[in-house]
Each structure stands twice: as C-alpha cells, then as structure tokens.
N, C-alpha and C positions, 0 to 999 in steps of 0.2 A: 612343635617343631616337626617338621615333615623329616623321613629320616628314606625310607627306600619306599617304591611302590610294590602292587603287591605281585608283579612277575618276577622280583628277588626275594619270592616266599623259601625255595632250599638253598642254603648256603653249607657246603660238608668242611666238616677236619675232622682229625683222628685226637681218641683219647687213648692214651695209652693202657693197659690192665695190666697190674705185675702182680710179681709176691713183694713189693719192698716196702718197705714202713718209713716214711716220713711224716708227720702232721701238716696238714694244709696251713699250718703257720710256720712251718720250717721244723717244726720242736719234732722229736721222736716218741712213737707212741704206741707201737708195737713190739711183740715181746723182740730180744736181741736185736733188732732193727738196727742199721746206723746208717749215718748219709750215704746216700749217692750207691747205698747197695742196692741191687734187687731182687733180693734174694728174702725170705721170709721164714718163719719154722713150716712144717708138713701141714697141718694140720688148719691151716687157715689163710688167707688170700688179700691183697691191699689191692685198691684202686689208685693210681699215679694217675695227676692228669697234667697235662703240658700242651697249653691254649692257647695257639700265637693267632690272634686275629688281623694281625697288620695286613697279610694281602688278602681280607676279607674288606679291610677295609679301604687299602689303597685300588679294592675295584672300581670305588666310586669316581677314581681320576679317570677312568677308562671310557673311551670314548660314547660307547654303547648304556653307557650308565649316567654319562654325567648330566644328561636335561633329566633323569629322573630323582638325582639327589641335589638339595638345596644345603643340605650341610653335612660332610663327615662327622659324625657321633665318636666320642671318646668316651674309650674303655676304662667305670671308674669302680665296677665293682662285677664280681663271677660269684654267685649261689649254686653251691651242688646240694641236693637233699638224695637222699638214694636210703631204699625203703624195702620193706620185703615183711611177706605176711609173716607174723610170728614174732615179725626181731620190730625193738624201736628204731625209729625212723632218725636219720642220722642228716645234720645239716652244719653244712661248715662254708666259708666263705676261702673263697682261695684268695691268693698273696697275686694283684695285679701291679706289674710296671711295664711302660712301653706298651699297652694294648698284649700284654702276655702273661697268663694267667695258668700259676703253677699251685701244686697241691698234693697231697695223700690221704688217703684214709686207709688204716690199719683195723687190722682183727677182723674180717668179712670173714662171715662161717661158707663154704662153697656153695654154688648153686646161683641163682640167677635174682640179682637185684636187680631193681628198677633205679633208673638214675635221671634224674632230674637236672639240667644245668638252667637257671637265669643270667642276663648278660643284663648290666646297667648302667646306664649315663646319669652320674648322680640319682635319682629319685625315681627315671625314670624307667621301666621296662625297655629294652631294644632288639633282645633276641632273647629265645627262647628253646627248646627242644629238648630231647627226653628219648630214652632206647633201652632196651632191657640186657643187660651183661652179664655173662655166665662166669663167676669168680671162679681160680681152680689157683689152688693152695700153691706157691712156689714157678706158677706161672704168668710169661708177659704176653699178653691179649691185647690186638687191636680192636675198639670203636670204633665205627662212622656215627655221629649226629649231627639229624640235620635241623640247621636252626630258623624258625621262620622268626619274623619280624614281631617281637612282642607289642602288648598291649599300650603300643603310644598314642599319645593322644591325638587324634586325627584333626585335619583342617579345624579351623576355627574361622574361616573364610571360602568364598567363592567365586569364581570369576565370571564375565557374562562378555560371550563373543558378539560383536554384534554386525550387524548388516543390513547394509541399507536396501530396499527396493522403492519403487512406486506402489502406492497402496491400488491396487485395480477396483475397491469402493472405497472411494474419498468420505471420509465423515465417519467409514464405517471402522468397528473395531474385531480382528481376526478372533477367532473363537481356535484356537490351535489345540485341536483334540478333537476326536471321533464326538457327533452328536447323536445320541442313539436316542432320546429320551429330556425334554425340558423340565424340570418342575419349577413352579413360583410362587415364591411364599411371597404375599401383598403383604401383610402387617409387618412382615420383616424386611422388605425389598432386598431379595435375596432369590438369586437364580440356581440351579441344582442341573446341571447337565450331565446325562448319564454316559461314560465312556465305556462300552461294554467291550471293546478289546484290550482297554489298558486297566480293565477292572479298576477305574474310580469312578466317583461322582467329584466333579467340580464345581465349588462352589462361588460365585460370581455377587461380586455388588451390582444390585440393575440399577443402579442408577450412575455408577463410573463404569460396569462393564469391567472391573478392576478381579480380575481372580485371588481369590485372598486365601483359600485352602481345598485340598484333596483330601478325600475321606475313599480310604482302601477297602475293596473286598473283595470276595473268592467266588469262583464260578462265575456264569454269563447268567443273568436274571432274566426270564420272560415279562416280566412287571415289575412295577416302579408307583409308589405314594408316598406321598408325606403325610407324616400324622398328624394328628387335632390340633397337637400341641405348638407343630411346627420345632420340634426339638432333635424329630428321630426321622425315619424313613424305614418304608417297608419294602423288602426284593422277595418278587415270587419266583420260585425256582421249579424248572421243570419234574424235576423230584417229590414235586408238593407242598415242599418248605416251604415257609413263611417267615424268613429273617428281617430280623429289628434293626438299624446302625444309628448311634445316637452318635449327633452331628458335633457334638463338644467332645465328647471324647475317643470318636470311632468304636466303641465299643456294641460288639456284633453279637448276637443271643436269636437263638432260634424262637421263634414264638409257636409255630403250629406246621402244623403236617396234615395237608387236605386231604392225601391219596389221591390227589389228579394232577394234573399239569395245571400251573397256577399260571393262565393266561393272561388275564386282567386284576386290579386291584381295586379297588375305592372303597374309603378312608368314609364310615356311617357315622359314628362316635368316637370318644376317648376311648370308648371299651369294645366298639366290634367293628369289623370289617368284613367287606362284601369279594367270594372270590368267585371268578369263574375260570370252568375249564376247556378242553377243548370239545369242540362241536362244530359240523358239516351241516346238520339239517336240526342240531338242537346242542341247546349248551345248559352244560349244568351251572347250578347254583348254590355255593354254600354261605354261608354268615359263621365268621371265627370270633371268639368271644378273647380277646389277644391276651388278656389278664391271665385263661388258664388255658390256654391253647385248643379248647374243645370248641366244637361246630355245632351250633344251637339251632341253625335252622337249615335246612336244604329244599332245590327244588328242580327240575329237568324243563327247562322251556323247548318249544319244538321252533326253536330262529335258531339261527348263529348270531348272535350278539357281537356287536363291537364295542369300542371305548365304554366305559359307563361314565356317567356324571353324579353325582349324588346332590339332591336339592334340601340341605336341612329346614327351609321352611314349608314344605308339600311332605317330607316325609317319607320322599318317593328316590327313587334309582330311575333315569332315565340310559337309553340304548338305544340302536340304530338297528333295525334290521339288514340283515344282507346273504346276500344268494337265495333269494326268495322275490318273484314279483308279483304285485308291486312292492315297496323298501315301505317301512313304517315305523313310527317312534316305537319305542316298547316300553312299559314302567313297570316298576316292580316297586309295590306299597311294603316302607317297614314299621315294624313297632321300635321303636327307640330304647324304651327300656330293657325288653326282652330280645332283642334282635330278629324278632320272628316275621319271617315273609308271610304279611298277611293276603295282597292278592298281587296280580298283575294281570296285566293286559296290552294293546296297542291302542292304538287311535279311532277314533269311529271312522276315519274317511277313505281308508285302505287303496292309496293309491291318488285319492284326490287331487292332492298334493304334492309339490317337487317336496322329495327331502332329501338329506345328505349331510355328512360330518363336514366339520364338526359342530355338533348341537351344545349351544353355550347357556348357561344362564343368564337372564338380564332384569333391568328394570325391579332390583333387594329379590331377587327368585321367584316373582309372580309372574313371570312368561320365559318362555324356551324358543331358543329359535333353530331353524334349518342354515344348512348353506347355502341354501336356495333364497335365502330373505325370509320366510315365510315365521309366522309367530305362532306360539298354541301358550293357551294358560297353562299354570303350576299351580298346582291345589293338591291340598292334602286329600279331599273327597274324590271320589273315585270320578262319581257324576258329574263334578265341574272339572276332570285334569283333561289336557290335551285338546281341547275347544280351539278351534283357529280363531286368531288375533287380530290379522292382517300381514303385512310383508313389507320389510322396510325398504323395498326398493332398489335393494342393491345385494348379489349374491356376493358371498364373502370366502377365502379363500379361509381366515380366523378372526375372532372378533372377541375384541375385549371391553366389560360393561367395568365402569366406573361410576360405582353407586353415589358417591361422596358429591361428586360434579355433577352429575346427572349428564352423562355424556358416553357414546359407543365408539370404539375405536374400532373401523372394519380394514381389510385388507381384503379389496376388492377386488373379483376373480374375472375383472375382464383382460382386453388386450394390454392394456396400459394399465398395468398393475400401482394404486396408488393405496395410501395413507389417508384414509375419511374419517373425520370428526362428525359423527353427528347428534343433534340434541338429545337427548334418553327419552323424552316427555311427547315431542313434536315428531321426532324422527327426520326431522330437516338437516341440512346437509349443512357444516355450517363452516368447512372448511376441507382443503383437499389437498395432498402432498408429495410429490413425485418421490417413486421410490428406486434404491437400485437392487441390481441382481432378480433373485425371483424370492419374492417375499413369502415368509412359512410362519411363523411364528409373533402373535403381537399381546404385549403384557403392559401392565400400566400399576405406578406407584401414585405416592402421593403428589409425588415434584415429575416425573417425568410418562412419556409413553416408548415403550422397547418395541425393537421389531428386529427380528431375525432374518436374515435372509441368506442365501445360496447362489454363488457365482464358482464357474468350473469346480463342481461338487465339494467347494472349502462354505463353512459357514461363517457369517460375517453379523454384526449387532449393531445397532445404533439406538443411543437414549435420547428422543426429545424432548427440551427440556419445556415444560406446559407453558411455564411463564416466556419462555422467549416465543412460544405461539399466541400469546395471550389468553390462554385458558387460567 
C-alpha cells in the first residue's frame, strides 16, 4: 500500500520529558507516582509521551499532498524502546485511540537515553524516528522527532507512459540508450551493447530485438569481451583492471591488474586473455592468465595496433596497423596452453594491398579479410599465414560470415549503402537489400541476419528473418 512519497521524509511533534510516573498501560510504576502528577522523587526521571498524529495525518487532505497519498494509514500501534549503554534496553508499547498515542516510563537514572519511537498500520511499519534525550530527575523536557516514513512495502506495480510518434526507420527497432560498444554472442543470439554513460550493458534478443535485462557496473571501461564461455564479460579499465561480470547474476570480481591502460581486449581461451595498452608508434602486449590474474607472457610491438580478432583455428591474433604508411595486417602467434607469444609479424606485401577495418573472419577461419574486399589466408604456420586470396569484389563497411549456410553478409561501403548475401564458396552475389539510415553493424543467427544502423545520431536495428529471404 503506497502510504507517502519520499519528500514527506520529516514529519515533527513534541514528546514531552517529565518527572511523572505513569506506565504506558495507564498502571503506576514509579516510586510515589500517581495520575496525572508530574512530579517524581529527586533522584530519578520519567519519559511522558503524548502523540497526537491526526494533523500528521489529516495533511494528506491537503491540497499539496493529496496526488501523492492513495490512502490515509491508521494509527494501530506506537513502539517506544529507549536504551542507554549500561542499563537494559526498555520497550513498551503505548495505549493508541483516535490516532493518539499516550504513555510513561518511569525510574530513568539521569543523563541522556536514546529513544526509539515505531508508528504501525497493523503489521505494518509507517513511520519511524529516534533522538537522544537528556532525562533530569523532577523535570518536564521537550522533544522534537522527526519521523520518516518506515519500511513499507513499496509498489508492487508500474506504470508505462506512452506516446506515439512516427518511427523515421520503418521496419526498424530503436535501441533507446547510448551505443558505445556491440557484443554478439551467435550460439546464444544475444546482443550485449555497452552503455558507457548510464554504466550498463544491455542485453538484447537478436532475433526480436526485445531488451530483456541490464547488467550494472562502475566506472567507464576502455574495453569490452565476452568470454569463452559466453556466461561472463570482461571491462578493461584505464587503471589496468581487468574486471569479470557474470551475466546471470551481475556479479563483478576483479581478475587482473596489467599496470597499463587496458585499451583493447580479446578473449584466447577459457584461461587467457590478450591485452593491449596504449601506444603512438608501438603498443604493448600482455597475455593475463584470468584463473590467477598473473601475466604470462609480454611483448612491445613498434605499430599501434587496433581492434584485435583472435582466430582459434591459426592460433594467431590478427590487428590492423595504423599511423604508419603503408597500413598492414599484423599477427601475433600464441601457444594455447601456455599463453606465450611465440612470434609475430605483418604481411609480406607491405602496402600492396588496400587494407582497412574491420578485418573479419570467414569461410570456419581459413581466410581473413580487409574492408577493402581483399582476402589473405589463416594458418597457424607462419610460412602460409597472410598470403593474398583474392577480393570479394565489394568493399564492406561490416561483414558477417555464416559458417552454417555458407553464406557473407556485407554492408557495402558504397553510395547506396545496401544489405549483400553472397555465396561463402563462389563469392557470387546472390542477393541485395536496400537499407535505411547509414548502416554500422551486421550480425547473423541461426533464423535471422541483424543490422544496426544510425539516423540523426539514434541507433536503430532490424532482424531479417532468412527464411522470409529464402535463405
């Protein structure tokens, strides 16, 4: 039952403090005490209390109060406990009728007890507050306590305003939150977008687009991965930290402390991770071992590295050169069991070639491509990695390979930004799809192909679903 909100957190009255003795059940209980006196022997002090809450609570008629109360609360029970180090702790319920609630306690040695009052609607908490009072033997002392709103039990419901507009991308679905960051989990089809001002990650069904939960965290992350497992996610923090958040239960645990600026992320194993830090004319390289947080392998490349991709069937870490001409893949060979950077390199053709991010996997990891179109093998031997393929003929703005179908999904980085199906095997074009806004992002599940896009700087989504394409 909704009772006040929370800017009628102080509500004041006065408790009276005397010398007189009556028991909070009427009965007498102090030495010579009798009704209605206030008077007490020398040598010790009573608490009188007299609690008229009516224009506490006839304030809810009041104009300024009344859209925030749905119901006046009745006054059905007053708890005083009042305590003091050294003496036992004294608890008595005062005598309520009419919302006014009268009482004593007798025999207080002088000096300053702590008083406790609870206010109750049946069962349930309503007001609360607490003040410390200085007893003096044979005299009447005012209180002020102010009472906030006890522990009721809050909404069990909620309301949803709504409002209509035109959608300015038809078909498409708003993404209403900062996108700093996509992840996508395929075996799970499950989207993970990082909101790095409202510190969440939201998580998304890709295949409704349906937001179904928020996982909280602290501080603004430099990097962002998903682990092996697809259970947890990794934030690297300019601090060096390398925190965990496991997706079922938000539960956030430090893993490691690189001592750099944890620029980038990728996710080698169940058991290590590749990090790099910052660098103008070279970027370091560590490998985190996440089970005991120690860094097993390190190394200084003389690029600045961007994005990494991790290829677990080459064994390799691919990167993009940049601020260096000409731009060039760059690999970095690991050992899997031990996490140790055994070599790297770039491409034999140093410039050959157009390249450009982003560099995706395709065709189960035996070729890599540019955004340029252009193809190079993946191979775990040094001798056969990065060999040019050929060029699928179309630069791509993103591109998603779907091993399953044997089919690329590009987002084609001409004037007329469209949606290309083409064969994984042939490379033929084998269908093509008008898109709206300016297309950024394209992920593909079992049942559908996503694509993200960007009109007057809001992000917008749309799932195709394969079979209404006939795929």
């Amino acid at each position: 039952m909704k009772k006040f909100l929370p800017a009628f957190t102080l509500l004041i009255f006065a408790l009276l403090i005397s010398g007189c003795g009556a028991g909070l059940d009427g009965s007498k209980s102090g030495p010579g005490a009798e009704s209605g006196n206030e008077t007490t022997s020398s040598d010790v002090g009573a608490l009188l209390f007299q609690m008229d809450f009516n224009p506490l609570l006839a304030s809810a008629s009041n104009s300024n109060l009344a859209a925030a109360v749905t119901e006046v609360p009745t006054i059905t029970a007053v708890t005083v406990n009042v305590s003091r180090t050294g003496y036992a702790t004294i608890t008595r319920n005062l005598t309520v009728s009419n919302n006014i609630a009268t009482g004593q306690i007798d025999g207080l040695q002088p000096g300053y007890w702590h008083v406790q009052v609870d206010v109750f609607e049946g069962t349930t908490l309503i007001f609360t507050g607490s003040n410390d009072i200085n007893v003096i033997a044979g005299a009447v002392m005012q209180c002020t306590i102010l009472l906030d709103p006890g522990n009721t039990p809050g909404p069990t419901t909620g309301s949803i305003s709504i409002v209509v507009g035109i959608n300015p991308m038809p078909g498409y679905s708003a993404i209403n939150q900062s996108v700093d960051y996509i992840l996508f989990d395929s075996v799970n089809a499950t989207c993970y977008i990082l909101d790095a001002p409202a510190r969440i990650i939201a998580i998304y069904e890709a295949d409704t687009l349906i937001r179904v939960k928020d996982i909280a965290f602290s501080g603004s992350p430099l990097s962002i991965a998903l682990d092996s497992s697809g259970t947890g996610i990794y934030l690297g923090y300019s601090s060096g930290h390398i925190r965990h958040i496991d997706i079922e239960t938000g539960k956030d645990d430090l893993v490691a402390d690189v001592l750099m600026e944890a620029q980038k992320l990728v996710v080698l194993t169940d058991k290590f991770l590749m990090v790099t830090g910052p660098g103008s004319w070279d970027t370091d390289l560590k490998v985190v071992d996440v089970a005991t947080g120690q860094v097993v392998s390190a190394k200084s490349i003389f690029y600045e590295l961007t994005d990494l991709v991790y290829n677990p069937i080459s064994k390799t870490v691919y990167s993009h050169h940049q601020g260096v001409s000409p731009t060039d893949i760059h690999y970095i060979k690991i050992n899997e069991a031990t996490g140790a950077i055994l070599s790297d390199g770039d491409s034999i053709y140093h410039g050959g070639y157009s390249f450009g991010l982003p560099l995706r996997l395709i065709n189960n990891g035996t070729r890599i491509t540019a955004s340029s179109g252009e193809m190079f093998s993946s191979a775990e031997l040094t001798a056969n990695d990065l060999r040019y393929s050929g060029n699928l003929g179309y630069r791509y703005v993103d591109l998603s390979s779907d091993d399953t179908a044997v089919k690329l999904y590009l987002l084609n980085s001409g004037n007329i930004q469209k949606l290309l199906v083409l064969d994984g095997t042939t490379y033929f074009l084998e269908m093509s799809l008008e898109l709206s806004g300016t297309p950024k992002r394209v992920f593909n599940t079992a049942n559908s192909i996503i694509v993200f896009s960007i009109k007057d700087g809001k992000y917008y989504a749309k799932a195709f679903a394969k079979n209404e394409l006939g795929l």
